[in-house]
Chimera marker file (.cmm) of the C-alpha trace (Angstrom):
<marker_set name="trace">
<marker id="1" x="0.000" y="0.000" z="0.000" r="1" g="1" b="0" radius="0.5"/>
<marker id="2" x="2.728" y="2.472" z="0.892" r="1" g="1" b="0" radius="0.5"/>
<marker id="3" x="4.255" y="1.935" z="-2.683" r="1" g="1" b="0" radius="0.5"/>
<marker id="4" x="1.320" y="3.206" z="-4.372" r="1" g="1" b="0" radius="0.5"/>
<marker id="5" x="0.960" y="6.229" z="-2.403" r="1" g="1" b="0" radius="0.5"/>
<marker id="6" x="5.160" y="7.219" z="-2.946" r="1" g="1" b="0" radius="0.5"/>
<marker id="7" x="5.162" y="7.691" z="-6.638" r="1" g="1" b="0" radius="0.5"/>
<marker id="8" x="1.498" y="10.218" z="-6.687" r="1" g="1" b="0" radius="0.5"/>
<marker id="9" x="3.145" y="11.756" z="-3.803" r="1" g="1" b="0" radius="0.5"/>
<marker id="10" x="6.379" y="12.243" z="-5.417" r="1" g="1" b="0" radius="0.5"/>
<marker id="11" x="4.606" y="13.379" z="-8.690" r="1" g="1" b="0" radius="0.5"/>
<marker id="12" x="2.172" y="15.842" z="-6.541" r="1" g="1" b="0" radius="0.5"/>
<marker id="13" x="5.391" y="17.367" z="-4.952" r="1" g="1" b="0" radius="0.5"/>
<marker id="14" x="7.395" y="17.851" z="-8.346" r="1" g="1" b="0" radius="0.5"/>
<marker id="15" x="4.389" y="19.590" z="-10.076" r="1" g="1" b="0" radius="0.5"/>
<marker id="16" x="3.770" y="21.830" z="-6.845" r="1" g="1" b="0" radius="0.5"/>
<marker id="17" x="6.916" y="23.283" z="-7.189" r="1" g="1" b="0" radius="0.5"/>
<marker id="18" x="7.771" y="23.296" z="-11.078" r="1" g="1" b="0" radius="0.5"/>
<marker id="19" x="4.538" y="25.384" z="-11.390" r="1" g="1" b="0" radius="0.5"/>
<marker id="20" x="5.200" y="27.938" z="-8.350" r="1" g="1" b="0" radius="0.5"/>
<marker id="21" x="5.279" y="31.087" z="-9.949" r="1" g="1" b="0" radius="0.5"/>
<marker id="22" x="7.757" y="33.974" z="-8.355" r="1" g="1" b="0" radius="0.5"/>
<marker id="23" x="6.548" y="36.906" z="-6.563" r="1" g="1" b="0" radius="0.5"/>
<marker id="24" x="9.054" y="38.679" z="-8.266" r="1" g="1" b="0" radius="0.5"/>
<marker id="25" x="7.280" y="37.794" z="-11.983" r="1" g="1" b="0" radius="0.5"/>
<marker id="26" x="4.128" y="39.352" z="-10.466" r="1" g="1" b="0" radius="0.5"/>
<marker id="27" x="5.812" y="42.236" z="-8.992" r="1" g="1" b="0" radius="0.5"/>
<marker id="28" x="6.714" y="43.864" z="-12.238" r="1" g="1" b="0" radius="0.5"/>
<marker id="29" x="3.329" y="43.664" z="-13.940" r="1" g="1" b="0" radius="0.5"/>
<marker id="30" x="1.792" y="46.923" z="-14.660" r="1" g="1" b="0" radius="0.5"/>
<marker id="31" x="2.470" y="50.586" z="-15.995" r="1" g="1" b="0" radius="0.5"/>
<marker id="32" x="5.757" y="52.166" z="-15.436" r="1" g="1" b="0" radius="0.5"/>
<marker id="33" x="6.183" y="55.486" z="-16.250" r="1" g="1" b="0" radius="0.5"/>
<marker id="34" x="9.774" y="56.548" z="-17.520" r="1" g="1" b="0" radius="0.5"/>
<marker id="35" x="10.953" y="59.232" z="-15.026" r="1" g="1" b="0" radius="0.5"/>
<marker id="36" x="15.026" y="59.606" z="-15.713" r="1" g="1" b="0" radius="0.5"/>
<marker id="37" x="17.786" y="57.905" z="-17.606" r="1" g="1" b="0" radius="0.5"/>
<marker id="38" x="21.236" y="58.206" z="-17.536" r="1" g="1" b="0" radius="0.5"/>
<marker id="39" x="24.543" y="57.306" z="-19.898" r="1" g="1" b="0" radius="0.5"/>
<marker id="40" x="28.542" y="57.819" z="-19.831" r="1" g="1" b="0" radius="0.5"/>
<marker id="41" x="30.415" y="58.910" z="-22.631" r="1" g="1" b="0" radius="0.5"/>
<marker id="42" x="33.963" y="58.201" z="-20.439" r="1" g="1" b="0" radius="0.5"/>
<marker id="43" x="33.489" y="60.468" z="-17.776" r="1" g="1" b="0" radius="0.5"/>
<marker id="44" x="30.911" y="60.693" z="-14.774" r="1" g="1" b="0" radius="0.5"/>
<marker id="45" x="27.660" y="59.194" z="-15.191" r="1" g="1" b="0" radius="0.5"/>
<marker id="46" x="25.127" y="61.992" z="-16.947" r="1" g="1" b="0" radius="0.5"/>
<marker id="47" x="21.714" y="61.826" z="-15.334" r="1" g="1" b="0" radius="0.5"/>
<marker id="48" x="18.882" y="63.274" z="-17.719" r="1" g="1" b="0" radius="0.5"/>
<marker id="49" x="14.915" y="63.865" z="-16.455" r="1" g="1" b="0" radius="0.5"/>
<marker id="50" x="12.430" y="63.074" z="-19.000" r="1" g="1" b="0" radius="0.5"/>
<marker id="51" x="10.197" y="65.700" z="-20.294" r="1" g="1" b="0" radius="0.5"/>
<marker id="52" x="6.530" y="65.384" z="-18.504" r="1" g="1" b="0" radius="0.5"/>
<marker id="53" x="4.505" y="66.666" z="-21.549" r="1" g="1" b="0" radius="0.5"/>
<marker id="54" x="6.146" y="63.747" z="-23.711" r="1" g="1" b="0" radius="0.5"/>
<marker id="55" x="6.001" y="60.613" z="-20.827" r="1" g="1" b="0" radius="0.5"/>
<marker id="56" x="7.659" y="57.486" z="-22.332" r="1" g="1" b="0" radius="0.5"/>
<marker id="57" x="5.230" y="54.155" z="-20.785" r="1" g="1" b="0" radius="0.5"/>
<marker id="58" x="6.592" y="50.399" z="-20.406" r="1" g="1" b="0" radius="0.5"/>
<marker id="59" x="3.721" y="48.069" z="-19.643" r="1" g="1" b="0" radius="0.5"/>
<marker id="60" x="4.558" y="44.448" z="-18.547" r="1" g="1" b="0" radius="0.5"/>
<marker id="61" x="1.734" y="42.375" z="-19.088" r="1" g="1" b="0" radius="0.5"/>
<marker id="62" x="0.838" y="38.726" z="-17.137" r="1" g="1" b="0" radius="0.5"/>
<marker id="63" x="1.608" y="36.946" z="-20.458" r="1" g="1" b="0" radius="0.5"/>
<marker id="64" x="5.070" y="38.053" z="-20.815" r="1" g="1" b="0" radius="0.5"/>
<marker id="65" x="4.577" y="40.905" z="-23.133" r="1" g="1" b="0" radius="0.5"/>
<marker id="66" x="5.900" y="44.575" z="-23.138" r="1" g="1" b="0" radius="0.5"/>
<marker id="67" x="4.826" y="47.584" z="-24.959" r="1" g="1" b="0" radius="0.5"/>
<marker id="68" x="6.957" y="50.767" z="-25.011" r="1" g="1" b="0" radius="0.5"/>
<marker id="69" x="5.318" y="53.398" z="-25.969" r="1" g="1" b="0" radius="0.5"/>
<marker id="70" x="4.546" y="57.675" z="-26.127" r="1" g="1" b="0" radius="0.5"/>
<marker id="71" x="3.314" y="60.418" z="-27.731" r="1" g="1" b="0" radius="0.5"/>
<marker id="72" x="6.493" y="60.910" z="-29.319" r="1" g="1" b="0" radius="0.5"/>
<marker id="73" x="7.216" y="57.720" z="-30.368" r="1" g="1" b="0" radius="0.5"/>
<marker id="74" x="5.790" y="54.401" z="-32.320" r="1" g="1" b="0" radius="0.5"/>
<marker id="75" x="4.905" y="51.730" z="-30.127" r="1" g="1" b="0" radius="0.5"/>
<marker id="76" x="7.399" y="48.583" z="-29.783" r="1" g="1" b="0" radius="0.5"/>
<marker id="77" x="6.088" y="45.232" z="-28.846" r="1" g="1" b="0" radius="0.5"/>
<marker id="78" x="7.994" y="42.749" z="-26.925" r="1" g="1" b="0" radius="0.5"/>
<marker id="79" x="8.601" y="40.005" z="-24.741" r="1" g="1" b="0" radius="0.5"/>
<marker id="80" x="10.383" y="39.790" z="-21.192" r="1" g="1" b="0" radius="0.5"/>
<marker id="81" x="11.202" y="37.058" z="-18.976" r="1" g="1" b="0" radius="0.5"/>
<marker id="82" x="12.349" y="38.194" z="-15.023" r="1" g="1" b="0" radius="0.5"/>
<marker id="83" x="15.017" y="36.045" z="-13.323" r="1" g="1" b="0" radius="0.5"/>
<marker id="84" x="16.720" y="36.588" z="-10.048" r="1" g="1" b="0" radius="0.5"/>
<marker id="85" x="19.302" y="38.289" z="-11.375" r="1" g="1" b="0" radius="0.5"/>
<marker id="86" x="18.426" y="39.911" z="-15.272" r="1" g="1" b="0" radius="0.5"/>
<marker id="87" x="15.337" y="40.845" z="-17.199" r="1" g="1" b="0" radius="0.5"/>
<marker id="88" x="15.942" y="39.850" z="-20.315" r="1" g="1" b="0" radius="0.5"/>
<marker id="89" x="13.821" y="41.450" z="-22.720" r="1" g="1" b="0" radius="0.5"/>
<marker id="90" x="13.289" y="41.057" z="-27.098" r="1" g="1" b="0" radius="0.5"/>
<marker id="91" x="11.571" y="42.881" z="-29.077" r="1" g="1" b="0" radius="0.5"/>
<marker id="92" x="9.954" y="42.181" z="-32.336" r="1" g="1" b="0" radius="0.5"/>
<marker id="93" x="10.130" y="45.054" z="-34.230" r="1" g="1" b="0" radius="0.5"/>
<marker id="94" x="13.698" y="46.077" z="-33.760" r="1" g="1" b="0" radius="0.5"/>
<marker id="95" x="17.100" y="46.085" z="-35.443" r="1" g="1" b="0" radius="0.5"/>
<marker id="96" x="18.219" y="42.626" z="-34.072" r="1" g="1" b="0" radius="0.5"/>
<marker id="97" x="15.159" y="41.152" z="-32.913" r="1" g="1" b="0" radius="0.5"/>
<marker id="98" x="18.218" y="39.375" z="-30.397" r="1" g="1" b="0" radius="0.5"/>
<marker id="99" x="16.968" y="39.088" z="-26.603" r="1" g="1" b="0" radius="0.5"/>
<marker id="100" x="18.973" y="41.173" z="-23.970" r="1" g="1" b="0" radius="0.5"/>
<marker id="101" x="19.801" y="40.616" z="-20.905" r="1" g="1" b="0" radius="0.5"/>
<marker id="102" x="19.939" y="43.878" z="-18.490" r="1" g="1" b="0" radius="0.5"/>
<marker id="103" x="20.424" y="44.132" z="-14.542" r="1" g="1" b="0" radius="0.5"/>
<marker id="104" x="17.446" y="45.516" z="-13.374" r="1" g="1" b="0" radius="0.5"/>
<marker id="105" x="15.663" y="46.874" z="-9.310" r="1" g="1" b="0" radius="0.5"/>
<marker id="106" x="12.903" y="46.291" z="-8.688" r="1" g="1" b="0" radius="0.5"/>
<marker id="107" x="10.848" y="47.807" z="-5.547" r="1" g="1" b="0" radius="0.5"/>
<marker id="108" x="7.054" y="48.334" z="-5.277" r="1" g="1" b="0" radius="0.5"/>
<marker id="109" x="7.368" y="51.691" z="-6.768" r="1" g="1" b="0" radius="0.5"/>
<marker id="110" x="10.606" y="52.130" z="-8.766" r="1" g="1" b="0" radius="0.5"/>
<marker id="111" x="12.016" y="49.997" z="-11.532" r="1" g="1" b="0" radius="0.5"/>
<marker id="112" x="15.683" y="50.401" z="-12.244" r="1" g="1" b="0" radius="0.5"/>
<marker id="113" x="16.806" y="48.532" z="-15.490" r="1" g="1" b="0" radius="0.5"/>
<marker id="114" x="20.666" y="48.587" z="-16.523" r="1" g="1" b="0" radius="0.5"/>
<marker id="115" x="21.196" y="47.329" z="-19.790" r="1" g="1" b="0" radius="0.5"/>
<marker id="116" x="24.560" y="46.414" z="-21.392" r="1" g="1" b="0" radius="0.5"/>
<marker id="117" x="26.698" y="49.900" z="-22.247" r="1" g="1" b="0" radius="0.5"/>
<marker id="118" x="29.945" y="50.201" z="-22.570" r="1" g="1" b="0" radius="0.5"/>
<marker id="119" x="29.945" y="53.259" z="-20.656" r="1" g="1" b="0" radius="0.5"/>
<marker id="120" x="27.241" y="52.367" z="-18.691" r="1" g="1" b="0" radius="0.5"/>
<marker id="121" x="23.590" y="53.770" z="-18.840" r="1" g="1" b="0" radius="0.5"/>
<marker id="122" x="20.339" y="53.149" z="-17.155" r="1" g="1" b="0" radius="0.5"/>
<marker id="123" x="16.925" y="53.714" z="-16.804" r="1" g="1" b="0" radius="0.5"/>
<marker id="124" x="14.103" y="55.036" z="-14.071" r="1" g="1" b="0" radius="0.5"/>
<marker id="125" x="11.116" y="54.127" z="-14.391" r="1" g="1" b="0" radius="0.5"/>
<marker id="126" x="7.876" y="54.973" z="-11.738" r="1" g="1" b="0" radius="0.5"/>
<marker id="127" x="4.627" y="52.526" z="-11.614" r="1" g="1" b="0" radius="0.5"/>
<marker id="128" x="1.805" y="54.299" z="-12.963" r="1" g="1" b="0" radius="0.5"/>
<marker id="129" x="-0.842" y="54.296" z="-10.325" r="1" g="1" b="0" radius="0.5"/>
<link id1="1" id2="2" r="1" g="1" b="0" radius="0.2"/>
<link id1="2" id2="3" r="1" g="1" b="0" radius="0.2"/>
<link id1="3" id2="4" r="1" g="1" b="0" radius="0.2"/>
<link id1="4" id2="5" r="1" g="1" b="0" radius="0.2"/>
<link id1="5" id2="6" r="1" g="1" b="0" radius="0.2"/>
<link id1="6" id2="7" r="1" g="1" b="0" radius="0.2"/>
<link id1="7" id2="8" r="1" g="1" b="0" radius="0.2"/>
<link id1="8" id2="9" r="1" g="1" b="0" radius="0.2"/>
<link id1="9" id2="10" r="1" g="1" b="0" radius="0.2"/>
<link id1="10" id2="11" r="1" g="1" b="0" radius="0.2"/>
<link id1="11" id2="12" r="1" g="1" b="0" radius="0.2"/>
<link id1="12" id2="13" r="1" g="1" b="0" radius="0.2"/>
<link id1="13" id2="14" r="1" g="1" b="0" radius="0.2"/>
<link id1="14" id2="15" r="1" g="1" b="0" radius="0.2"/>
<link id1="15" id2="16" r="1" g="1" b="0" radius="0.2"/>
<link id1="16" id2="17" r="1" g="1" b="0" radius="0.2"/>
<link id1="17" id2="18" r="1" g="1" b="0" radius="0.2"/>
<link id1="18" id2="19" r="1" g="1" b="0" radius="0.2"/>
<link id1="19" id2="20" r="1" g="1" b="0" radius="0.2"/>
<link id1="20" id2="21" r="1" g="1" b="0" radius="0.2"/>
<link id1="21" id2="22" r="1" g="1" b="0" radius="0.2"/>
<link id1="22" id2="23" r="1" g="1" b="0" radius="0.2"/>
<link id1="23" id2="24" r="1" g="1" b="0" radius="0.2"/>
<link id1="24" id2="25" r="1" g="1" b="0" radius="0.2"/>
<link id1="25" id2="26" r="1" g="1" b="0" radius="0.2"/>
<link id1="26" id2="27" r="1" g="1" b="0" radius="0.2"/>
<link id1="27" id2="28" r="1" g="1" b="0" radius="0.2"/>
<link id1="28" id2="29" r="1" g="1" b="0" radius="0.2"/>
<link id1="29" id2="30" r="1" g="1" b="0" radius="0.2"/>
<link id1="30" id2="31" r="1" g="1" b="0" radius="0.2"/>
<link id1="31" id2="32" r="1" g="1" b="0" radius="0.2"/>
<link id1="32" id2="33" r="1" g="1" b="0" radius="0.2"/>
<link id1="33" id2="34" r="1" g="1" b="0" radius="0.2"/>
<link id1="34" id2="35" r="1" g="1" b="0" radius="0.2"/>
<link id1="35" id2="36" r="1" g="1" b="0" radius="0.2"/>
<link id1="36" id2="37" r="1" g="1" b="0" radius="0.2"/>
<link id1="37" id2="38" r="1" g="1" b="0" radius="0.2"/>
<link id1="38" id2="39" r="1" g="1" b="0" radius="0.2"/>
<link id1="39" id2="40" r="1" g="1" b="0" radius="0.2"/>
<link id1="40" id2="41" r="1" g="1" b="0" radius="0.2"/>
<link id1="41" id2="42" r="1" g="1" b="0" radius="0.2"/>
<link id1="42" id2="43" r="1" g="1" b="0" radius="0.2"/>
<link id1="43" id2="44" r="1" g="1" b="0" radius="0.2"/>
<link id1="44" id2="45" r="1" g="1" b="0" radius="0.2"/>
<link id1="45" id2="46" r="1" g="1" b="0" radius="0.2"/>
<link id1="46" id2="47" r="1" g="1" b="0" radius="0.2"/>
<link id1="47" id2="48" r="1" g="1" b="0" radius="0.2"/>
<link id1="48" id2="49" r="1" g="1" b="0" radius="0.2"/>
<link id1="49" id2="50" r="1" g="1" b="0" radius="0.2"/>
<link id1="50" id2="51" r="1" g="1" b="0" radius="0.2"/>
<link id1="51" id2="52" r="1" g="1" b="0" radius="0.2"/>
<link id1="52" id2="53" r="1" g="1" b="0" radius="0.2"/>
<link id1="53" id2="54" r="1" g="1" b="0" radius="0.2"/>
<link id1="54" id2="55" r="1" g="1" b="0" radius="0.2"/>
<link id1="55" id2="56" r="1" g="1" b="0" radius="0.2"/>
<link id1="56" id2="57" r="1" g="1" b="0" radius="0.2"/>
<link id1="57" id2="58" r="1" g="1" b="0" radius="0.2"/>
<link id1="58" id2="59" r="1" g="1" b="0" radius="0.2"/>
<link id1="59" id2="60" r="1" g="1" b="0" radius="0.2"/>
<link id1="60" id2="61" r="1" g="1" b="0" radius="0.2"/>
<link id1="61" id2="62" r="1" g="1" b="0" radius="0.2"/>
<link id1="62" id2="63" r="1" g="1" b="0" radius="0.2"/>
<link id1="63" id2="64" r="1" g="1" b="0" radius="0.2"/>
<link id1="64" id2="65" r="1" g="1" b="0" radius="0.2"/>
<link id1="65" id2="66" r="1" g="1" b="0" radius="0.2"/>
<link id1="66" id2="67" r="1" g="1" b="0" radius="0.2"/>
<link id1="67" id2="68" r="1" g="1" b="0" radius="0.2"/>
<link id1="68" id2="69" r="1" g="1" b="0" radius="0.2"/>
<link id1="69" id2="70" r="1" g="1" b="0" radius="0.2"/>
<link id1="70" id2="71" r="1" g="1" b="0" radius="0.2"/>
<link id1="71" id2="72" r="1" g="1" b="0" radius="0.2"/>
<link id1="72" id2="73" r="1" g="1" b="0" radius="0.2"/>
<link id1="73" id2="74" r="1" g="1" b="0" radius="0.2"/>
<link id1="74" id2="75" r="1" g="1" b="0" radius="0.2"/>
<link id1="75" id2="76" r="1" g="1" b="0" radius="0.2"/>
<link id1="76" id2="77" r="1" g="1" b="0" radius="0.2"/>
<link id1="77" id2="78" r="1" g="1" b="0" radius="0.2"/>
<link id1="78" id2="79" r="1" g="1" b="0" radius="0.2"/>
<link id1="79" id2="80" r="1" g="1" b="0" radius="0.2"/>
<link id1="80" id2="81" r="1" g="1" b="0" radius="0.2"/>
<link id1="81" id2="82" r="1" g="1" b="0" radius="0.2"/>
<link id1="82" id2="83" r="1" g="1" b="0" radius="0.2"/>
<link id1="83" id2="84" r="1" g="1" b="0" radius="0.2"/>
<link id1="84" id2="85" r="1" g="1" b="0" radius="0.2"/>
<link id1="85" id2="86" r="1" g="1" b="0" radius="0.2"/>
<link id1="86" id2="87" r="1" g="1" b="0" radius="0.2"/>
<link id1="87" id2="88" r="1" g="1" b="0" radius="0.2"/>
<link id1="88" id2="89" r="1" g="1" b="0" radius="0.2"/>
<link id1="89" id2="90" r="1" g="1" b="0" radius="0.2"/>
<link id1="90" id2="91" r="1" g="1" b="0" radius="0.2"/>
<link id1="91" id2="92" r="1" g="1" b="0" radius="0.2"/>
<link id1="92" id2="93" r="1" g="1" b="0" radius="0.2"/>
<link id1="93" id2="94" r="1" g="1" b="0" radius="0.2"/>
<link id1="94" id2="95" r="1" g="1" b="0" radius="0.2"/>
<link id1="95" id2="96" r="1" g="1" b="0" radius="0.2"/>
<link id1="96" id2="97" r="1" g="1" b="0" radius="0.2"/>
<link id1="97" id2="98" r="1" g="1" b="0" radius="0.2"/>
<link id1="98" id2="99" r="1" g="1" b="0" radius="0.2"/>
<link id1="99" id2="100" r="1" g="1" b="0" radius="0.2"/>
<link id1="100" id2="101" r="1" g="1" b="0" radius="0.2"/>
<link id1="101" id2="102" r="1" g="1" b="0" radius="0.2"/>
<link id1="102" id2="103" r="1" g="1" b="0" radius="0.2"/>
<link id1="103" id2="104" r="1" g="1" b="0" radius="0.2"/>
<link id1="104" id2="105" r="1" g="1" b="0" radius="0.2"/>
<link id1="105" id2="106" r="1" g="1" b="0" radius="0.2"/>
<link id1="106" id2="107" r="1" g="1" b="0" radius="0.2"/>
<link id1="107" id2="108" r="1" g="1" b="0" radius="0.2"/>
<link id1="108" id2="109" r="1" g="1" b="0" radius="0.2"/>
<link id1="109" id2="110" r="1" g="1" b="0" radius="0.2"/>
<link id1="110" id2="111" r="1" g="1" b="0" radius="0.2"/>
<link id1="111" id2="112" r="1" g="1" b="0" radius="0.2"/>
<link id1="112" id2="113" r="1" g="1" b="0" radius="0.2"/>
<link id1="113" id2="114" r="1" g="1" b="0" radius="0.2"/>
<link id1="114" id2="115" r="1" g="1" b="0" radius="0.2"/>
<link id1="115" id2="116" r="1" g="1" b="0" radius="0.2"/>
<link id1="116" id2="117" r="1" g="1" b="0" radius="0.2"/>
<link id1="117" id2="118" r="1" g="1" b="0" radius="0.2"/>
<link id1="118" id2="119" r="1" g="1" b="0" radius="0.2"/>
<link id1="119" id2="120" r="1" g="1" b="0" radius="0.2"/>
<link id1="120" id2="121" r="1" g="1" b="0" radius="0.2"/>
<link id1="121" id2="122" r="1" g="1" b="0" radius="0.2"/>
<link id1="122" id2="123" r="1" g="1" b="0" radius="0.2"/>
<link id1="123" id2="124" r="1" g="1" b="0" radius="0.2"/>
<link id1="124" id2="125" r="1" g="1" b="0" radius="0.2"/>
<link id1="125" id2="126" r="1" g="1" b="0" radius="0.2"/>
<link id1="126" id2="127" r="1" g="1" b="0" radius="0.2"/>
<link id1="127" id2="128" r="1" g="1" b="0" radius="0.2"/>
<link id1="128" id2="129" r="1" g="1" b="0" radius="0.2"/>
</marker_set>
């Protein structure tokens, strides 16, 4: 009896936790508004506000997709994926179309996202309440 009880046990345990979803994934669903960015050309970093009459939006969605877009500009669809470490993000309608990987923080307000520079650059985002 105890045999036949191990294996639907087992099996019950290893879908539990392959399909646990992070908090972290959740977290970063919504509207973020983009507030500041910054970029080096050698010397100290250069830190640039955005201009509130022309806001710049990034909207993660539950399915994995992301939309930049603004009155200025033409909307860019995308995917991201969140890990502990990197959001990596592609988007369809660029150059490459090649997925990047950028650092990123992430509180319940503020999204910081650092992608590869060779000066170094980075952007602030604010969620959109």
């Amino acid at each position: 009896m105890r045999k036949k009880l191990i294996l639907p046990s087992i099996l019950a345990l290893v879908m539990f936790f392959a399909c646990k979803k992070s908090n972290s994934s959740s977290a970063i669903v919504g509207k973020w508004l983009l507030t500041e960015y910054y970029y080096s050309i050698g010397g100290p970093a250069i830190h640039e506000e955005t201009d509130p009459k022309h806001p710049s939006i990034a909207e993660f969605l539950w399915d994995g997709s992301l939309i930049y877009y603004g009155d200025t500009t033409a909307a860019r669809f995308c995917h991201y994926q969140l890990f502990a470490d990197s959001l990596v993000t592609a988007c369809t309608n660029s150059n490459s179309g090649i997925p990047i990987p950028s650092r990123y923080e992430l509180t319940d307000d503020s999204l910081k996202i650092y992608p590869p520079c060779i000066e170094g650059c980075g952007y602030t985002y604010v969620r959109v309440k």
